[in-house]
Structure formats: C-alpha cells, structure tokens
DODREN-315551 format. One record per residue: residue in three letters; z negated, y, x of N, C-alpha, C in turn. Coordinates in steps of 0.001 Angstrom, whole numbers, always signed. Layout:
% DODREN-315551
('Ala',(Z,Y,X),(Z,Y,X),(Z,Y,X)),
...
//
This chain:
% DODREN-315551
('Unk',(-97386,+101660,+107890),(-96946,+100281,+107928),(-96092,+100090,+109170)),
('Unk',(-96244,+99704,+110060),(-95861,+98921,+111307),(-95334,+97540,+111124)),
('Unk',(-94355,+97076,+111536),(-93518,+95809,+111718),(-93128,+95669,+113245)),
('Unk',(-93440,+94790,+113643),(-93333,+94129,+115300),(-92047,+93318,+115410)),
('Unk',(-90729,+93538,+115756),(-89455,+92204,+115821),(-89705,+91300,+116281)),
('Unk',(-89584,+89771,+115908),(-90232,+88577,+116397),(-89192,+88377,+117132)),
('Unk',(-89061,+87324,+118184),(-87694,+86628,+119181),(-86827,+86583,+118025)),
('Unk',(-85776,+86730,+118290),(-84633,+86026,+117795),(-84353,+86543,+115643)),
('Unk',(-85018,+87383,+115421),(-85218,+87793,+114193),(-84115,+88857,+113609)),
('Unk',(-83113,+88628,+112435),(-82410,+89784,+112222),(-82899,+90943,+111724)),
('Unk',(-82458,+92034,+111674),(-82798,+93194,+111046),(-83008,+93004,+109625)),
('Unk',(-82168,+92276,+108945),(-81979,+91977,+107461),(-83876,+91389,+106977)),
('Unk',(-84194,+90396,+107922),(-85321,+89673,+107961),(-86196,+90694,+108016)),
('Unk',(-86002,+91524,+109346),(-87219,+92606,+109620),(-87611,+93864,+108444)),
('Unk',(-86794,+94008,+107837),(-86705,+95067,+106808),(-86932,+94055,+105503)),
('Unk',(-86998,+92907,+105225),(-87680,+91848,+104276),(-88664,+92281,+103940)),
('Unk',(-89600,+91881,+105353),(-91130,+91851,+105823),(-91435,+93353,+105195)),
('Unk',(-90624,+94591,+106167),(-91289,+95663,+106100),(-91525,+96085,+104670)),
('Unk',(-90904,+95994,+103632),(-89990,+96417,+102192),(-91653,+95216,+101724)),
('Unk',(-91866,+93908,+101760),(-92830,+93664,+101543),(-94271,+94070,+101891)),
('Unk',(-94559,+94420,+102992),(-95820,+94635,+103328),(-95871,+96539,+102789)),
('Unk',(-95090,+96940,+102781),(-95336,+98298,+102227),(-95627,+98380,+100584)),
('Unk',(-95031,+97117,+100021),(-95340,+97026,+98296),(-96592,+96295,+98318)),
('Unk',(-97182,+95545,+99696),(-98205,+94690,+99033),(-99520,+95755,+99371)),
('Unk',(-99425,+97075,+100226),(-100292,+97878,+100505),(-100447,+99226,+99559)),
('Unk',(-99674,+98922,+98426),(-99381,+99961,+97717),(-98825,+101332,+98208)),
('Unk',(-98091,+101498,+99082),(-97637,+103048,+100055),(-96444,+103656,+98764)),
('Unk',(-95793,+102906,+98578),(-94834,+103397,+97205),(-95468,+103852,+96730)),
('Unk',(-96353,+103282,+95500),(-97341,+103680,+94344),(-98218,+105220,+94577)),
('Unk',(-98687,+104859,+95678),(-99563,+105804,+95940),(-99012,+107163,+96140)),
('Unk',(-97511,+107340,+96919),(-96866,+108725,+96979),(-96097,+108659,+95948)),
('Unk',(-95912,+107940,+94542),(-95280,+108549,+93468),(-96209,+109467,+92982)),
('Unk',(-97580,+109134,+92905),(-98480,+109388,+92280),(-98804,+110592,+92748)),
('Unk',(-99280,+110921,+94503),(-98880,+112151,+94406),(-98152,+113274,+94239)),
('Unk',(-97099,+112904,+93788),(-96201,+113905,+94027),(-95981,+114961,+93337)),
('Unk',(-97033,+114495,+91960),(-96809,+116414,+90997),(-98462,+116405,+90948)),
('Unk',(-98913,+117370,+90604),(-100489,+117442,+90713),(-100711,+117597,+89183)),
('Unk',(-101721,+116896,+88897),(-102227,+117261,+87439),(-103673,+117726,+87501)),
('Unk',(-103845,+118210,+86781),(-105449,+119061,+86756),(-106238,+117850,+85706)),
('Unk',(-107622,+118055,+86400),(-108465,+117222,+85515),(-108084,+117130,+83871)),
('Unk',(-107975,+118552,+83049),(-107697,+117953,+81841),(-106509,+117232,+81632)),
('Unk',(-105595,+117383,+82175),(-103842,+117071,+81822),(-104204,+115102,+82368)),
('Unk',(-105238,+114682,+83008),(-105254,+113412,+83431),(-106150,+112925,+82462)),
('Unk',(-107066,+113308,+81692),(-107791,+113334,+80605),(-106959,+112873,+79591)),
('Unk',(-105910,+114088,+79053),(-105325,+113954,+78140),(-104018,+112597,+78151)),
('Unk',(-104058,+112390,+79143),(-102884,+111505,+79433),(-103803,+109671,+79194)),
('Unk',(-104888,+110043,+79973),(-105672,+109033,+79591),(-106384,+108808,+77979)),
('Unk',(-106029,+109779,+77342),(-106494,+109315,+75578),(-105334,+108773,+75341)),
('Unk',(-103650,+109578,+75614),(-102979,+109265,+74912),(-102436,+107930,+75174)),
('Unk',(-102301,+107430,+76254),(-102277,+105928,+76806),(-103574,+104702,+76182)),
('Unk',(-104722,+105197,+75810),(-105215,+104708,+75147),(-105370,+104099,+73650)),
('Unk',(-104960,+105558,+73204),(-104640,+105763,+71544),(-103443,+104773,+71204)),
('Unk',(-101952,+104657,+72194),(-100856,+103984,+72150),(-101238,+102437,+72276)),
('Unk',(-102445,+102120,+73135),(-103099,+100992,+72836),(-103524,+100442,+72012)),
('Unk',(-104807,+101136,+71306),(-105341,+100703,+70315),(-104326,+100177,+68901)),
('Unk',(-103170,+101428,+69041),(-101937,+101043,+68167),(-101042,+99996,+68160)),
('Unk',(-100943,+99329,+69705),(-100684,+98069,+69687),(-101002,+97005,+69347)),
('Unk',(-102642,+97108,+69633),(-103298,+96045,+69956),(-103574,+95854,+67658)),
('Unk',(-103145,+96855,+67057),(-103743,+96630,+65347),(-102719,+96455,+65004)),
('Unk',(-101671,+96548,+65414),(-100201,+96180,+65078),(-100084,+94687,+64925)),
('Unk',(-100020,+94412,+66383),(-100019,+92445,+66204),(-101086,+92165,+65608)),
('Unk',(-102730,+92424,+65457),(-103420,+91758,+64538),(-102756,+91942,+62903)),
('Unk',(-102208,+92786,+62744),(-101839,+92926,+60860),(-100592,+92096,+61182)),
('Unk',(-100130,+91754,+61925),(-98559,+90842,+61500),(-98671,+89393,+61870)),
//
C-alpha cells in the first residue's frame, strides 16, 4: 500500500487515507491469518465447529 502526499496535506490526513486503503485491501486480515499455520484437518475441524455453532443459532431463534 503506497500513499502519495497531496500539496498542502497533514500527516494526520495522510495516515487517514493510508489506515483506510490498507483496511479496504484487506492487508490486516490477510497477515492475521497468516500468522499461525493450521494443517488441512485443524481448518476442517474449525470449519464444522463454526458451522455446528450455527446451525445452533440459527434453531434457537426459530423455537423462541
């Protein structure tokens, strides 16, 4: 992510922009994500259990 200072622009402004265009390109997201490695099953398993916690939501508000 690159930011160019326009004429007359404060730092406060320039670091606005930058702090935005780095969240709207996802660069955060993407190096949280790498940062511990999971092996195919452990992303598997993470993906049932995020699912399962769903389905439990989603029968919760229908019974109430």
């Amino acid at each position: 992510m690159q930011v160019v200072a326009r004429p007359g622009e404060t730092f406060e402004t320039l670091l606005r922009r930058f702090k935005s265009g780095v969240e709207r390109e996802g660069i955060l997201g993407d190096y949280k994500r790498h940062q511990s490695f999971m092996s195919r099953g452990e992303k598997m398993r993470a993906k049932l259990k995020r699912a399962e916690r769903k389905r439990r939501t989603r029968m919760a508000r229908r019974s109430a």
